[in-house]
N, CA and C atoms as an extended XYZ file, in Angstrom:
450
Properties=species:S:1:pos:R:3:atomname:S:1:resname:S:1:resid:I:1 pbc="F F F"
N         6.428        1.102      -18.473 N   UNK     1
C         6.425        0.878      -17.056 CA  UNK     1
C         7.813        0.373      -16.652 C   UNK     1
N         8.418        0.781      -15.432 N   UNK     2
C         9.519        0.478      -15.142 CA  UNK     2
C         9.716       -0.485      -13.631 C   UNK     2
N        10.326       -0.912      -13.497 N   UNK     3
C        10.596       -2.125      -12.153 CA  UNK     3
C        10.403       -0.731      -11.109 C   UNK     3
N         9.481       -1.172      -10.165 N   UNK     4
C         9.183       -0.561       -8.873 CA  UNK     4
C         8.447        1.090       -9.165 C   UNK     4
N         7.923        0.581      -10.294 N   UNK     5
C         6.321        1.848      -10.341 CA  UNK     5
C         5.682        1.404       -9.607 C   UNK     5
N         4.951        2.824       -8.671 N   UNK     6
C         3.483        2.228       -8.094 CA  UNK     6
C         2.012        2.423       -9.408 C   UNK     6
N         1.486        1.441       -8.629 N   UNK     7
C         0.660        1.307       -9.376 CA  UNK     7
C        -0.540        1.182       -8.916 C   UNK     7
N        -1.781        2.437       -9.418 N   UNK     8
C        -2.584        2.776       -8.413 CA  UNK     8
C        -3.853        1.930       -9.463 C   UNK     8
N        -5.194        1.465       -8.277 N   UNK     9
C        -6.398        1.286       -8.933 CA  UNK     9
C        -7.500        1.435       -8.442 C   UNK     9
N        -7.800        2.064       -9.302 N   UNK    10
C        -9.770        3.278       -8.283 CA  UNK    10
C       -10.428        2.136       -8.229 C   UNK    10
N       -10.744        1.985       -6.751 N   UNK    11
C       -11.876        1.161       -6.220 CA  UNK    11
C       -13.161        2.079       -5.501 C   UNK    11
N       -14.305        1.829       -5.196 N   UNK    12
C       -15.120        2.619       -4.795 CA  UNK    12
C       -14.838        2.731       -3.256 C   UNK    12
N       -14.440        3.997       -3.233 N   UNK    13
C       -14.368        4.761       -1.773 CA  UNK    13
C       -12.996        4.804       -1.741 C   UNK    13
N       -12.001        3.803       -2.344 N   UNK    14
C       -10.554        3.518       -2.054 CA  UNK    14
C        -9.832        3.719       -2.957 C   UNK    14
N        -8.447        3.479       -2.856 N   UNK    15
C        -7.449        3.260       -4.134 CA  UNK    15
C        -6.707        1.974       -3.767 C   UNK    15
N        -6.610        1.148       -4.851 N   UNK    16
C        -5.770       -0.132       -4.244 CA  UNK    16
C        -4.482        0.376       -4.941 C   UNK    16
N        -3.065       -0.286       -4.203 N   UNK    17
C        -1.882        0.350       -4.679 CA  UNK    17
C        -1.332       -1.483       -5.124 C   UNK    17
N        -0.254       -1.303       -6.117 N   UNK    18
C         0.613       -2.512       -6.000 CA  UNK    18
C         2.161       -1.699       -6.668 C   UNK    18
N         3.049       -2.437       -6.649 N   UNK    19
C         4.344       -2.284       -6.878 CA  UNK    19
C         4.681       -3.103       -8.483 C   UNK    19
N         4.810       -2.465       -9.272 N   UNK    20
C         5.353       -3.153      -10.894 CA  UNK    20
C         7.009       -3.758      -10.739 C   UNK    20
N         6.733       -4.915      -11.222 N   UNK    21
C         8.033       -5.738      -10.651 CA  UNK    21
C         8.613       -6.449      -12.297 C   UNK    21
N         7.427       -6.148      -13.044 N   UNK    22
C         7.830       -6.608      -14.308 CA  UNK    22
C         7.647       -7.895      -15.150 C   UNK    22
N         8.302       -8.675      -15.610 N   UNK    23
C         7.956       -9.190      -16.670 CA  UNK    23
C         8.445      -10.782      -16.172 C   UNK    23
N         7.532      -12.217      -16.115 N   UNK    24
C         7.413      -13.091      -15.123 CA  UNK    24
C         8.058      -14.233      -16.442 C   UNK    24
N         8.303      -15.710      -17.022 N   UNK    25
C         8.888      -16.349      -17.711 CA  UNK    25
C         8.087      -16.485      -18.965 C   UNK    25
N         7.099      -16.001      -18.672 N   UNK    26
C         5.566      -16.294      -19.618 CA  UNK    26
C         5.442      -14.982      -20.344 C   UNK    26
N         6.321      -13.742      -19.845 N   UNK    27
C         6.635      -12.557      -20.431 CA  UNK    27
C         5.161      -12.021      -20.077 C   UNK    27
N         4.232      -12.348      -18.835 N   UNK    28
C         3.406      -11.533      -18.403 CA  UNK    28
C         4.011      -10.100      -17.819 C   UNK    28
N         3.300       -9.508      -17.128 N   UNK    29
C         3.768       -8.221      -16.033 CA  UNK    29
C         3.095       -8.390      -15.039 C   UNK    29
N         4.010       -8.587      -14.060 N   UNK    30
C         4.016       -8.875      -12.877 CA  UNK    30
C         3.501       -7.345      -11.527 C   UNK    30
N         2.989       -7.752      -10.391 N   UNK    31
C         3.301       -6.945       -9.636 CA  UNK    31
C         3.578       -7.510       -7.614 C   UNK    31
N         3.376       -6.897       -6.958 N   UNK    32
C         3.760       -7.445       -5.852 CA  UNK    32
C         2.671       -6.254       -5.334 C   UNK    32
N         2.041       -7.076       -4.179 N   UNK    33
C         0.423       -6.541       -3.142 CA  UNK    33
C         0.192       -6.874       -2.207 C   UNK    33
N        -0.457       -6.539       -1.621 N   UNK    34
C        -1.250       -6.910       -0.201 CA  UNK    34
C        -2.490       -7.907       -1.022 C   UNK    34
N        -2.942       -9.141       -1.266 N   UNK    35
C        -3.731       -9.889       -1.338 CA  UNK    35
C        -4.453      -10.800       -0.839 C   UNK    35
N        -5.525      -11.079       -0.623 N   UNK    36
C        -6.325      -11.831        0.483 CA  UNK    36
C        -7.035      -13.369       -0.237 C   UNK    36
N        -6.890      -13.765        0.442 N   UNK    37
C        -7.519      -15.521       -0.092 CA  UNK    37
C        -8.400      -14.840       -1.470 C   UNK    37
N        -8.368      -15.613       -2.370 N   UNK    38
C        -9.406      -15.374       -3.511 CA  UNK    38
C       -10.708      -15.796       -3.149 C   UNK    38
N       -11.330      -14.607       -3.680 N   UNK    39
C       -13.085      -15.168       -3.506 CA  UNK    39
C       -13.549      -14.070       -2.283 C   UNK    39
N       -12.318      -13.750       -1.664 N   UNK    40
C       -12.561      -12.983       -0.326 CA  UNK    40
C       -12.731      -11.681       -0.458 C   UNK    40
N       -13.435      -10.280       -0.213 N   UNK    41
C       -13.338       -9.355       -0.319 CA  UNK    41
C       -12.450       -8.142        0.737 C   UNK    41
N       -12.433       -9.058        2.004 N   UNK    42
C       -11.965       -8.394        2.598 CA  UNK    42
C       -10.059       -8.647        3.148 C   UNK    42
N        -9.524       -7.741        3.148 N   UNK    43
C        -8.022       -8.289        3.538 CA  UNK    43
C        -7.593       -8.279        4.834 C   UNK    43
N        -8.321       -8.910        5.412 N   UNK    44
C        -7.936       -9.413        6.960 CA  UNK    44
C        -6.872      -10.263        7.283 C   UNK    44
N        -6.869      -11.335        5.937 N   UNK    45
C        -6.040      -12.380        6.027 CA  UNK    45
C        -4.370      -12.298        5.149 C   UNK    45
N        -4.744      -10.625        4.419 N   UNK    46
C        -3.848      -10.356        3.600 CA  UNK    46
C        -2.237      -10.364        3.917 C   UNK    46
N        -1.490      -11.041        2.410 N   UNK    47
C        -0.390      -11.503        2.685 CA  UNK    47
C         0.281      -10.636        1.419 C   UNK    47
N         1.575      -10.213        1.556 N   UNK    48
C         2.085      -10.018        0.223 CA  UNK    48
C         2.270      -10.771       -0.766 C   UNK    48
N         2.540      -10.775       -1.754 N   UNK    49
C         2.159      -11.890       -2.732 CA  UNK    49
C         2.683      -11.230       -4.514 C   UNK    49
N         3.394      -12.052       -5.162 N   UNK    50
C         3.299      -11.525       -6.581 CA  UNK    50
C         2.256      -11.670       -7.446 C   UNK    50
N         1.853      -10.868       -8.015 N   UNK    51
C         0.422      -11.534       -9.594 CA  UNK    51
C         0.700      -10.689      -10.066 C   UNK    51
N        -0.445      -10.979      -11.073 N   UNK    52
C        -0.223      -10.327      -12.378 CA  UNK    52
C        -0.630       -8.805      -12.341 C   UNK    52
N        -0.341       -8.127      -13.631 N   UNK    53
C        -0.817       -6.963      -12.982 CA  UNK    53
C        -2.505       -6.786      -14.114 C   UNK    53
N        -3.502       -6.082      -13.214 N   UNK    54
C        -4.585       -6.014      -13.856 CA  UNK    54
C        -4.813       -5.003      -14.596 C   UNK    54
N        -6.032       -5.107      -15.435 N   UNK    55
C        -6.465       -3.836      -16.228 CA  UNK    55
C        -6.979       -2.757      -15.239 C   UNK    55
N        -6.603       -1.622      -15.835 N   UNK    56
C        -7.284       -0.556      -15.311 CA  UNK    56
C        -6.536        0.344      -14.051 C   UNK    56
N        -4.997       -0.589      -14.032 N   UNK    57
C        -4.553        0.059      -13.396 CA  UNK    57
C        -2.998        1.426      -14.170 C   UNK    57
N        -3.015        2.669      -12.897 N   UNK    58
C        -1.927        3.575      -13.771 CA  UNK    58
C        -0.834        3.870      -12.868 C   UNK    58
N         0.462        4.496      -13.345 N   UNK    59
C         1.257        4.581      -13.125 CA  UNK    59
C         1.295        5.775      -12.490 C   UNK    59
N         1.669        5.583      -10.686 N   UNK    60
C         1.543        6.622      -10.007 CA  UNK    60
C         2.451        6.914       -8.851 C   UNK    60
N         3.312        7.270       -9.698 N   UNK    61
C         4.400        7.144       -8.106 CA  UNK    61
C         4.480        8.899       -7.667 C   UNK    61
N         3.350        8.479       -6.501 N   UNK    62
C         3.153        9.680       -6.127 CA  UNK    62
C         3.649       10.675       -5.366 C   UNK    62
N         4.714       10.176       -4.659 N   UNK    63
C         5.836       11.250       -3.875 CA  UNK    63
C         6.834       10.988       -4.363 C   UNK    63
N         7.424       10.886       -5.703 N   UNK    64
C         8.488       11.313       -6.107 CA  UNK    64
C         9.643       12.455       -6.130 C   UNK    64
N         8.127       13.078       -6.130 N   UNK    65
C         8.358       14.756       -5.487 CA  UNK    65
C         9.144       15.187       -4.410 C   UNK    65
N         8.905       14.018       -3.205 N   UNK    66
C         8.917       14.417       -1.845 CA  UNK    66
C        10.098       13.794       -1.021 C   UNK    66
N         9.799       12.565       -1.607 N   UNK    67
C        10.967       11.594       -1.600 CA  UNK    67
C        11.626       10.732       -2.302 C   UNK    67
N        12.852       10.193       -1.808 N   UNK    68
C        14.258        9.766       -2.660 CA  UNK    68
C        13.635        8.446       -2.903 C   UNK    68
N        13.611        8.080       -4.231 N   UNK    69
C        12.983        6.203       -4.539 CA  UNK    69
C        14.579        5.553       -4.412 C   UNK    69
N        14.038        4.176       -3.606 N   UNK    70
C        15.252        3.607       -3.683 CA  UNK    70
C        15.761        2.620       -4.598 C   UNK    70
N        17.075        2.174       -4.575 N   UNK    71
C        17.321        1.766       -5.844 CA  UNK    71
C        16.868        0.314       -6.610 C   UNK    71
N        16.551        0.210       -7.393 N   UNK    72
C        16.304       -1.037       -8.078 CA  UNK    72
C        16.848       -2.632       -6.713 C   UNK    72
N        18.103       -2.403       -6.699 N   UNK    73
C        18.413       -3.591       -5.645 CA  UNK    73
C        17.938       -3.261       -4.225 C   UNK    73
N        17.869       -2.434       -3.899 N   UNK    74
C        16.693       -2.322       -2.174 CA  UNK    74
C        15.372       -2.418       -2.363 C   UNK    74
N        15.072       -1.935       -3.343 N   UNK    75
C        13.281       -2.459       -3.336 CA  UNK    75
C        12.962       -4.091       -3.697 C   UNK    75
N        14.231       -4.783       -4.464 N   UNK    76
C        14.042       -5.838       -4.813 CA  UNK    76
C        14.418       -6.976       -3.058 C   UNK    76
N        15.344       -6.300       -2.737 N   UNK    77
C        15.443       -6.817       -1.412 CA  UNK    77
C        14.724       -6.529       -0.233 C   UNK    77
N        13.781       -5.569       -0.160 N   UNK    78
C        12.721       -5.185        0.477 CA  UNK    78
C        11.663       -5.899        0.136 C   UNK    78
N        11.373       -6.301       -1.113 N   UNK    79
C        10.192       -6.785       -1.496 CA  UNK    79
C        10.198       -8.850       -0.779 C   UNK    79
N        11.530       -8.829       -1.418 N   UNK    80
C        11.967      -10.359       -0.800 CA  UNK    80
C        12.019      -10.586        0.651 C   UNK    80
N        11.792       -9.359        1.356 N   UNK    81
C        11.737       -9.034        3.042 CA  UNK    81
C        10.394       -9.542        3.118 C   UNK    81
N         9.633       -8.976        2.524 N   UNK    82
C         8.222       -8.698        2.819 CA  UNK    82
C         7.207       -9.639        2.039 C   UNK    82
N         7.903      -10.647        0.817 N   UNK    83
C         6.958      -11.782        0.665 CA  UNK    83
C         6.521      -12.584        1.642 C   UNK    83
N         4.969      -12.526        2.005 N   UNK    84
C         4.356      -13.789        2.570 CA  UNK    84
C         4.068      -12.938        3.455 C   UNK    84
N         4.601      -13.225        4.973 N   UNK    85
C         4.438      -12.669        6.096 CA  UNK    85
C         4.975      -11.376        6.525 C   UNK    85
N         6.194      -11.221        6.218 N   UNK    86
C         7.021      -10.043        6.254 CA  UNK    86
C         6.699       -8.966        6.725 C   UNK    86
N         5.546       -8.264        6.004 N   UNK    87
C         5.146       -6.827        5.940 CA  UNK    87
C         4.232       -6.917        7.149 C   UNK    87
N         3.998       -8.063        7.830 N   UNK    88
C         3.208       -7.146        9.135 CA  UNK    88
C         1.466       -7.836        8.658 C   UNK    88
N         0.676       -7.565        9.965 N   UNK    89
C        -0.197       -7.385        9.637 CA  UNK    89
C        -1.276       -6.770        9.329 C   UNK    89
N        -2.034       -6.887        8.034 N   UNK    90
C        -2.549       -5.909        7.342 CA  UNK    90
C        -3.782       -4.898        8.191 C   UNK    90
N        -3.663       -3.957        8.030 N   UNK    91
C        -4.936       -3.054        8.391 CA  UNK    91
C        -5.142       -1.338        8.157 C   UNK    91
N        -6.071       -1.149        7.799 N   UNK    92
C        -6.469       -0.328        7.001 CA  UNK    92
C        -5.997        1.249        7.164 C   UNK    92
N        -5.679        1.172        8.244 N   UNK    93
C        -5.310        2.603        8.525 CA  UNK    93
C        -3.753        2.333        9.269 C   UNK    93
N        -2.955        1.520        9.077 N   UNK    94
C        -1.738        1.758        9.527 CA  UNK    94
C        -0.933        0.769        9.285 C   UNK    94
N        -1.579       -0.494        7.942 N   UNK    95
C        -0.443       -1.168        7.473 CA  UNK    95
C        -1.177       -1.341        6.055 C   UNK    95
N        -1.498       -0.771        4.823 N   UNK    96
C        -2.700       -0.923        4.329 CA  UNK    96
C        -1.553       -1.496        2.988 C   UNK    96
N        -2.282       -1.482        1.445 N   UNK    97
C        -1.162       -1.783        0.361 CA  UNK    97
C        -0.489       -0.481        0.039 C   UNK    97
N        -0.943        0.566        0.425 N   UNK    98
C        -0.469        1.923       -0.296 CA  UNK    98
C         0.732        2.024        0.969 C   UNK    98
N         0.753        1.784        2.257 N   UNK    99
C         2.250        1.859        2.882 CA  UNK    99
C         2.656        0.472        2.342 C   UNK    99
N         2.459        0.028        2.202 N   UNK   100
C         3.040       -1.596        1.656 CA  UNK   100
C         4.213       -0.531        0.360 C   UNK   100
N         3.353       -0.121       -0.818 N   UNK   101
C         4.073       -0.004       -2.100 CA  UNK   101
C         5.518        1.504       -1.607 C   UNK   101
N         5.040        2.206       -0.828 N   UNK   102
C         5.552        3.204       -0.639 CA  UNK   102
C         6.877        2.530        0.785 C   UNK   102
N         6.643        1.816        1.143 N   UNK   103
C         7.628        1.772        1.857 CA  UNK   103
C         8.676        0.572        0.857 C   UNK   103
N         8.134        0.050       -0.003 N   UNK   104
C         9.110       -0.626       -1.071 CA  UNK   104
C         9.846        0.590       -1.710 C   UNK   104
N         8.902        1.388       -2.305 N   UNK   105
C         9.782        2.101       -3.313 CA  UNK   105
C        10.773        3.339       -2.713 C   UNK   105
N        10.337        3.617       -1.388 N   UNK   106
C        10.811        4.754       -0.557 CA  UNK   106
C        11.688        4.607        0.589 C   UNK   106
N        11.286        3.302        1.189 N   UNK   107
C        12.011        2.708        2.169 CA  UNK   107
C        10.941        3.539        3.743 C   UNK   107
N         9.671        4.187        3.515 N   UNK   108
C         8.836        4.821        4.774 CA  UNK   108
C         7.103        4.561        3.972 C   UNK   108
N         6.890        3.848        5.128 N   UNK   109
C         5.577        3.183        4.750 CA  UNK   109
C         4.744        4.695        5.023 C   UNK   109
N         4.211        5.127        4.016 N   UNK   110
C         3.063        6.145        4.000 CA  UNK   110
C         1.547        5.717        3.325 C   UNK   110
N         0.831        6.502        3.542 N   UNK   111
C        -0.796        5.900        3.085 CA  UNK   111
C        -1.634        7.470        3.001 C   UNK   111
N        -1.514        8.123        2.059 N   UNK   112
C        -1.874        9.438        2.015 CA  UNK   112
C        -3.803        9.232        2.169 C   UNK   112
N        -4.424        7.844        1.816 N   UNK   113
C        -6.000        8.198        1.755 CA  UNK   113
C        -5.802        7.929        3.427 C   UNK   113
N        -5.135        6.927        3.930 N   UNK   114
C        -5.345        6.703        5.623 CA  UNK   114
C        -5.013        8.086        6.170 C   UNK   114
N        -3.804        8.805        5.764 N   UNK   115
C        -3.853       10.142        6.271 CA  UNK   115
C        -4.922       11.014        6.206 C   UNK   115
N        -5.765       11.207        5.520 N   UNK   116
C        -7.029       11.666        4.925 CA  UNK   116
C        -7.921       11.391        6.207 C   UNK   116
N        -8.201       10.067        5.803 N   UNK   117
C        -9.243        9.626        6.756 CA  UNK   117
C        -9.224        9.668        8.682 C   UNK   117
N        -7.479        9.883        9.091 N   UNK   118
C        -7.180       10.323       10.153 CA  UNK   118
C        -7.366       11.527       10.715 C   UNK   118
N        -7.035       12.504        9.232 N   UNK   119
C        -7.231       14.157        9.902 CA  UNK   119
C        -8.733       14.052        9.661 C   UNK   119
N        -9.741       13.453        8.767 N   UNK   120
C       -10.947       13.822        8.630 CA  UNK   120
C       -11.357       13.531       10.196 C   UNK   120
N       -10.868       12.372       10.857 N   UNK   121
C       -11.676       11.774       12.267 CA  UNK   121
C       -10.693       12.684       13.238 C   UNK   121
N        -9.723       13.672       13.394 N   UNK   122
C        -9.615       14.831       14.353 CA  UNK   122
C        -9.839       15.952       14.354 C   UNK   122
N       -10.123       15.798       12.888 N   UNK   123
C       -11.038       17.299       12.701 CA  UNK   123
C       -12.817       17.113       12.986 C   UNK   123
N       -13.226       16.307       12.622 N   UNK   124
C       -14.920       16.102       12.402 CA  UNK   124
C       -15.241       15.205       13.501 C   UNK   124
N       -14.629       13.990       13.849 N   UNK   125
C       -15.380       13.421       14.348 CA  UNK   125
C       -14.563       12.482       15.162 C   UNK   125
N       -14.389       12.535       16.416 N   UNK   126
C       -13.677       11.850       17.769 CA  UNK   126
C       -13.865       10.240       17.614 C   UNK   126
N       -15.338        9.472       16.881 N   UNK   127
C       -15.581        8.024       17.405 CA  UNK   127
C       -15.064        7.516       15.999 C   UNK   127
N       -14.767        8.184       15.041 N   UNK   128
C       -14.707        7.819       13.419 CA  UNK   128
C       -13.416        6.237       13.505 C   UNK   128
N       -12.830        6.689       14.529 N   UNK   129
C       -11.144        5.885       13.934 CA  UNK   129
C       -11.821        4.635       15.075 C   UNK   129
N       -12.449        4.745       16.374 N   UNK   130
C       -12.769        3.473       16.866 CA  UNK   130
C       -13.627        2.921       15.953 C   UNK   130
N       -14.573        3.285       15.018 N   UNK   131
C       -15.595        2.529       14.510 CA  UNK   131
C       -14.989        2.048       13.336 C   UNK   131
N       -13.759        2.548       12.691 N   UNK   132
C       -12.703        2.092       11.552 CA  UNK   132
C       -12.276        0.789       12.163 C   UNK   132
N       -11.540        0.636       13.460 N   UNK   133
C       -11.095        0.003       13.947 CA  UNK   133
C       -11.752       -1.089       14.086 C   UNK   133
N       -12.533       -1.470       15.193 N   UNK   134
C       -13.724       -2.214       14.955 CA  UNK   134
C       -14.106       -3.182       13.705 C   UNK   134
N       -14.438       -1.978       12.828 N   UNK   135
C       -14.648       -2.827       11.542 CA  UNK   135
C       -13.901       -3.585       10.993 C   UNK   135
N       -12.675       -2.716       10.497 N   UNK   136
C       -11.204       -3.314        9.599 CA  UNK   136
C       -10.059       -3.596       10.616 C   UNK   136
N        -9.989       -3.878       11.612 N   UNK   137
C        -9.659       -4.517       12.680 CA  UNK   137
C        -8.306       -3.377       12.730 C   UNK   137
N        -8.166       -2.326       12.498 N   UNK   138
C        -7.258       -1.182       12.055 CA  UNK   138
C        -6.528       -0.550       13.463 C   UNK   138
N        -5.438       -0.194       13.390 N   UNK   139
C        -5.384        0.448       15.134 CA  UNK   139
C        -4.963        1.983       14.732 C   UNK   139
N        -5.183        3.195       15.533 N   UNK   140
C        -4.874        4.356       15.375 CA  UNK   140
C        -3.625        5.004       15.556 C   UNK   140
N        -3.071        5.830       14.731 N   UNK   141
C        -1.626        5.999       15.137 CA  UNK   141
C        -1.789        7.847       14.653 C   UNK   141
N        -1.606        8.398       15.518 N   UNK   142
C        -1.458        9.551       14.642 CA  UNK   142
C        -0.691       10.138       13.836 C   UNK   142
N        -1.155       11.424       12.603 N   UNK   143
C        -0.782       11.877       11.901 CA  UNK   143
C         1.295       11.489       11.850 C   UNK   143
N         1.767       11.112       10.826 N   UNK   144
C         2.826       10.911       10.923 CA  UNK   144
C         3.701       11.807       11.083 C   UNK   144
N         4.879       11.937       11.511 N   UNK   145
C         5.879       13.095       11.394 CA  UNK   145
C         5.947       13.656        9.665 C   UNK   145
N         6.010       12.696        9.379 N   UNK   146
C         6.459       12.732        7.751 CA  UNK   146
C         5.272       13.272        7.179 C   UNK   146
N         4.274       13.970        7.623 N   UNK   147
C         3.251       14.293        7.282 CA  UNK   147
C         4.069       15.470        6.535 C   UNK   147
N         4.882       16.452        7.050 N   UNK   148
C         5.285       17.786        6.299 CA  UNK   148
C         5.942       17.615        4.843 C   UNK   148
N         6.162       15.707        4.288 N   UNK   149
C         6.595       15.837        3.053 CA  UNK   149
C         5.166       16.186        2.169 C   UNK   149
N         3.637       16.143        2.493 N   UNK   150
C         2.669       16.524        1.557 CA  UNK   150
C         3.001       17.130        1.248 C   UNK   150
């Protein structure tokens, strides 16, 4: 694993993303996330934050393809942007951890399952993104320009 892999982990219905930042004084492996009070399930209150990195997660830096990763010292200074408060506040369809990790490693916050779930609610179904909203306190933005790097 290398400094500023994403790092993806199958949750049911979701994928949680974090950023690999490496190796902490204790010679753990570190990562950097969107994380919410412990005990809490939901990330309403979510802040960026370093921990450890967990089992079960893989190495997925998924638009490599598409786009230019930036270098070791901008993601490290991006990331130091965005400890604590920085990154905004969290919500599910337009500030989630997967634009969190992708706008570290890329410098353009993208969220390919929120893209998903946007074209699914203008193709299928008009009330889908208010009742997202509502729930995960989320606001709607449409399909991104940057949609043509898929």
């Amino acid at each position: 694993m290398n400094f500023g892999d994403l790092i993806s982990y199958r949750r049911p219905g979701y994928t949680h993303w974090a950023v690999f930042t490496g190796k902490n004084e204790k010679g753990q492996d570190t990562v950097v996330e969107f994380a919410g009070e412990s005990g809490l399930n939901s990330k309403a209150g979510a802040k960026v934050k370093e921990g450890l990195l967990q089992p079960g997660g893989k190495v997925d830096n998924q638009l490599d393809s598409k786009l230019p990763r930036k270098s070791d010292s901008e993601m490290k200074a991006t990331i130091k942007e965005m400890m604590g408060d920085g990154a905004g506040k969290y919500g599910v369809l337009d500030n989630n951890c997967e634009h969190l990790v992708t706008r570290i490693r890329y410098g353009i916050p993208r969220s390919l399952q929120a893209e998903k779930v946007i074209e699914s609610n203008v193709q299928f179904h008009g009330n889908l993104t208010s009742e997202l909203s509502d729930t995960f306190g989320a606001t709607f933005h449409p399909p991104s320009p940057l949609s043509k790097f898929k």
